[in-house]
DRENDO-1510 file (C-alpha; in Angstrom, 1 decimal, always signed):
<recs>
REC; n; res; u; v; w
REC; 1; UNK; +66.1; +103.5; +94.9 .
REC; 2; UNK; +63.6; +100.8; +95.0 .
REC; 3; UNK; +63.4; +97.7; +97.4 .
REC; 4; UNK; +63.4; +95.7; +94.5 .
REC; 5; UNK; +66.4; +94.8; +93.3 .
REC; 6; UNK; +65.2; +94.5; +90.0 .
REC; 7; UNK; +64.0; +98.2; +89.4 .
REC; 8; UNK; +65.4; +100.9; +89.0 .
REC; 9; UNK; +63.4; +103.0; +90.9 .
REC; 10; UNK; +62.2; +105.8; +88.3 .
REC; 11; UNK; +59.3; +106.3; +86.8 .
REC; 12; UNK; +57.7; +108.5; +84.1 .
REC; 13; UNK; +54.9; +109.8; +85.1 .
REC; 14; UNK; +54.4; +113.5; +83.4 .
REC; 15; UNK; +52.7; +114.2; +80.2 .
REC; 16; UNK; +54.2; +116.9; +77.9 .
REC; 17; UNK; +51.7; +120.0; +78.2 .
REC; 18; UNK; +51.3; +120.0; +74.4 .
REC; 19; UNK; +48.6; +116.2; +75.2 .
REC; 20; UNK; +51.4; +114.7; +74.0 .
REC; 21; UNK; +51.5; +110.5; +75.4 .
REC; 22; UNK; +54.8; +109.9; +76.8 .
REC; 23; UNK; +56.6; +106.8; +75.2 .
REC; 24; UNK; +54.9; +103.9; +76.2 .
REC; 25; UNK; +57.6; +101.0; +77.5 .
REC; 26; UNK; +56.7; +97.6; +78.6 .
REC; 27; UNK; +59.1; +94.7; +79.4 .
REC; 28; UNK; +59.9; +92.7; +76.5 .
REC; 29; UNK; +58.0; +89.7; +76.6 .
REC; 30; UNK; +58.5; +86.1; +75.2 .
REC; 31; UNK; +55.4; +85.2; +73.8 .
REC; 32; UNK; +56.6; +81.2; +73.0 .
REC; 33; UNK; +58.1; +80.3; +76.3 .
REC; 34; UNK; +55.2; +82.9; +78.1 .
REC; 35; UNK; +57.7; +84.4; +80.5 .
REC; 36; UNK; +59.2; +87.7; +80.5 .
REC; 37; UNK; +62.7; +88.1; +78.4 .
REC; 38; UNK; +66.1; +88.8; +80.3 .
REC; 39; UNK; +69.1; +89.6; +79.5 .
REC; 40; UNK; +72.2; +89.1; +81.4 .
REC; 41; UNK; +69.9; +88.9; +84.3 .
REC; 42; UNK; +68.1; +91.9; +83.7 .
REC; 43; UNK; +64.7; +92.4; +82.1 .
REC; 44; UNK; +64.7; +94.0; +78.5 .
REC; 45; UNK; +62.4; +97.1; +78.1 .
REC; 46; UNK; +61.0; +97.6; +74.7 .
REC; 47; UNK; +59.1; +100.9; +73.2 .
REC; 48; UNK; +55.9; +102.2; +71.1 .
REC; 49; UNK; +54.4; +99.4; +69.3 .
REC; 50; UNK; +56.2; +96.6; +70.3 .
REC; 51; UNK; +55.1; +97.9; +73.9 .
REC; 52; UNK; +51.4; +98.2; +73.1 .
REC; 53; UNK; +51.5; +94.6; +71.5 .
REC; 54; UNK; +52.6; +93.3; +75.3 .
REC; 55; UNK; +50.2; +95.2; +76.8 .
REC; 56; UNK; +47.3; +93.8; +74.7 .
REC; 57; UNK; +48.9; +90.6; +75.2 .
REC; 58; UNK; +48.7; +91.0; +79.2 .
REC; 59; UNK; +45.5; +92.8; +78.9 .
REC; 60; UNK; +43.8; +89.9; +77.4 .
REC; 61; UNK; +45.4; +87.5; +79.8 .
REC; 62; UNK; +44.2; +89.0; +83.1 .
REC; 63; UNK; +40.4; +89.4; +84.9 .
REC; 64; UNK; +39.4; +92.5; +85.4 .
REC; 65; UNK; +39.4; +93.3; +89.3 .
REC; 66; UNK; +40.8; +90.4; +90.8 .
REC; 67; UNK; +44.5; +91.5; +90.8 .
REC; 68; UNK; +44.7; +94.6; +93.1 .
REC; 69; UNK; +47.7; +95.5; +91.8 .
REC; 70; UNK; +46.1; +96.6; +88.4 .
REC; 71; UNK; +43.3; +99.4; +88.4 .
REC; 72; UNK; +39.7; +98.0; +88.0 .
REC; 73; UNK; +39.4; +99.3; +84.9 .
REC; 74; UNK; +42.8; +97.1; +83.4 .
REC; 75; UNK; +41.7; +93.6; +82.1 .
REC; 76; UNK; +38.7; +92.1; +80.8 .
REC; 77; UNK; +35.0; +90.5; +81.6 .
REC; 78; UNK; +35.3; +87.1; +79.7 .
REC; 79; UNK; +34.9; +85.2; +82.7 .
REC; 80; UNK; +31.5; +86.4; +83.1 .
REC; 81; UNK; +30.5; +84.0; +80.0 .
REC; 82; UNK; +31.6; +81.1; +81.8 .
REC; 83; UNK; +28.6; +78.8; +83.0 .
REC; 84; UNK; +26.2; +80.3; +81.3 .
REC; 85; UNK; +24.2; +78.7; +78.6 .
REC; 86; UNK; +24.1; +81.1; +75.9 .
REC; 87; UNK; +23.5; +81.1; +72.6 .
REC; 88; UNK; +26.6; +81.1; +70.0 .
REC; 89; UNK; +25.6; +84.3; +68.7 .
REC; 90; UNK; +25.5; +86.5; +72.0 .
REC; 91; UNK; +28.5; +84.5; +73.1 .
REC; 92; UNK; +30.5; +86.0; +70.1 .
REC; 93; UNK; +28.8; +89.5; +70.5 .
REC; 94; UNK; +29.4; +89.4; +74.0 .
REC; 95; UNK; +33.0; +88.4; +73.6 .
REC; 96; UNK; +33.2; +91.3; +70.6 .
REC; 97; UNK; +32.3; +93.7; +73.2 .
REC; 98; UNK; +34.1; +92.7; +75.6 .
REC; 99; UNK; +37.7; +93.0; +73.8 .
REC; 100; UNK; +36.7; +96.5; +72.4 .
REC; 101; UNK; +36.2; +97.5; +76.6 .
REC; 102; UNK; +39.4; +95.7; +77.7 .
REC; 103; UNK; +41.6; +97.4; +75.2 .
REC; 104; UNK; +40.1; +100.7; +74.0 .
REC; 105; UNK; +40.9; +102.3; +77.8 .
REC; 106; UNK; +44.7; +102.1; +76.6 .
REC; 107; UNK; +44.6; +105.8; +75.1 .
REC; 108; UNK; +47.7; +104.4; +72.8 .
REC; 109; UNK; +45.4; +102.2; +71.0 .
REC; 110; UNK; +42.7; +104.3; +68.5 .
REC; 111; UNK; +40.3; +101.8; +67.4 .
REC; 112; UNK; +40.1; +97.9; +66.4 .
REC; 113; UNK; +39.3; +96.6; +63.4 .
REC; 114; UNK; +38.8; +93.1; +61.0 .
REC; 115; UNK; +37.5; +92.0; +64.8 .
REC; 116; UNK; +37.0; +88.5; +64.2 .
REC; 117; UNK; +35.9; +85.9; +67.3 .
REC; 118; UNK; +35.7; +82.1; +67.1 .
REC; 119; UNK; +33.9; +80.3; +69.8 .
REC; 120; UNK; +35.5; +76.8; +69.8 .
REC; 121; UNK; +33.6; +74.3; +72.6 .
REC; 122; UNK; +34.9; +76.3; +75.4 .
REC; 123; UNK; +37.1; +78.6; +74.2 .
REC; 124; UNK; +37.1; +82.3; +72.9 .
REC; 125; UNK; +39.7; +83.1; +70.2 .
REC; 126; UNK; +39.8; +86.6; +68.7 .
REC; 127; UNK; +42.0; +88.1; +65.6 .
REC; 128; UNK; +41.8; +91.4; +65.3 .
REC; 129; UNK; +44.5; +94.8; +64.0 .
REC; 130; UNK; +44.6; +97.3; +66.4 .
REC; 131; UNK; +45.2; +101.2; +65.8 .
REC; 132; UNK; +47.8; +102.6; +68.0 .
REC; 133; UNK; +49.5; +105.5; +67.9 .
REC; 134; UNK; +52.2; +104.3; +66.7 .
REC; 135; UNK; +50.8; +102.4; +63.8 .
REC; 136; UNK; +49.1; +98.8; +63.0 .
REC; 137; UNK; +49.7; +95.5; +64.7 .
REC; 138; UNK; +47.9; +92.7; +64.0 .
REC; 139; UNK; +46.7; +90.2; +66.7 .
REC; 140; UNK; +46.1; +86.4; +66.2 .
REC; 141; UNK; +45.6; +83.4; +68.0 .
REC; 142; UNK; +44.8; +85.2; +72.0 .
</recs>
């Protein structure tokens, strides 16, 4: 039993001897009101590609090495652009590069593809379909 009241306490954390990946779950995120999705109380849990949308999602939203509760290897390096004058075109390579490291260490997503990154004033904005094991999503508008 956990201390929290909020989990249950297991976790999956063998990988069928054939290399198989186990089923990647996540909890079900609201991506309008940016908060995670309850029901009666209790958080939702959704599977395969649903799952590996969130975790893009999250992956994307959170610097890599500042939150020791992730690995140093979770997250990405965007924030190493800031303050720096740098041209438009290494901003967009580096930014390019730096989505392909944050997201290609999840060995549920294969490869990205149509990679396309806007630099807008101050902002980053990528679109982008990524290859997953479980099929094709397509990510706009992070």
């Amino acid at each position: 039993m956990s201390i929290f009241p909020f989990i249950d306490g297991r976790v999956a954390t063998s990988i069928n001897n054939n290399n198989e990946l186990p089923l990647l779950r996540e909890y079900k995120w609201d991506f309008t009101q940016n908060q995670f999705e309850l029901e009666d109380g209790k958080f939702k849990i959704v599977e395969g590609l649903e799952a590996v949308k969130i975790w893009i999602y999250k992956a994307l939203k959170t610097q890599k090495a500042r939150f020791p509760i992730y690995s140093k290897d979770y997250g990405h390096d965007l924030e190493k652009m800031i303050g720096k004058e740098q041209s438009e075109g290494y901003v967009l390579s580096q930014g390019r590069r730096y989505l392909k490291e944050a997201l290609l260490i999840s060995p549920y997503i294969t490869n990205l593809r149509e990679v396309k990154v806007n630099f807008n004033k101050d902002s980053l904005e990528f679109k982008f379909t990524a290859e997953t094991v479980y099929g094709e999503v397509r990510i706009e508008d992070v």
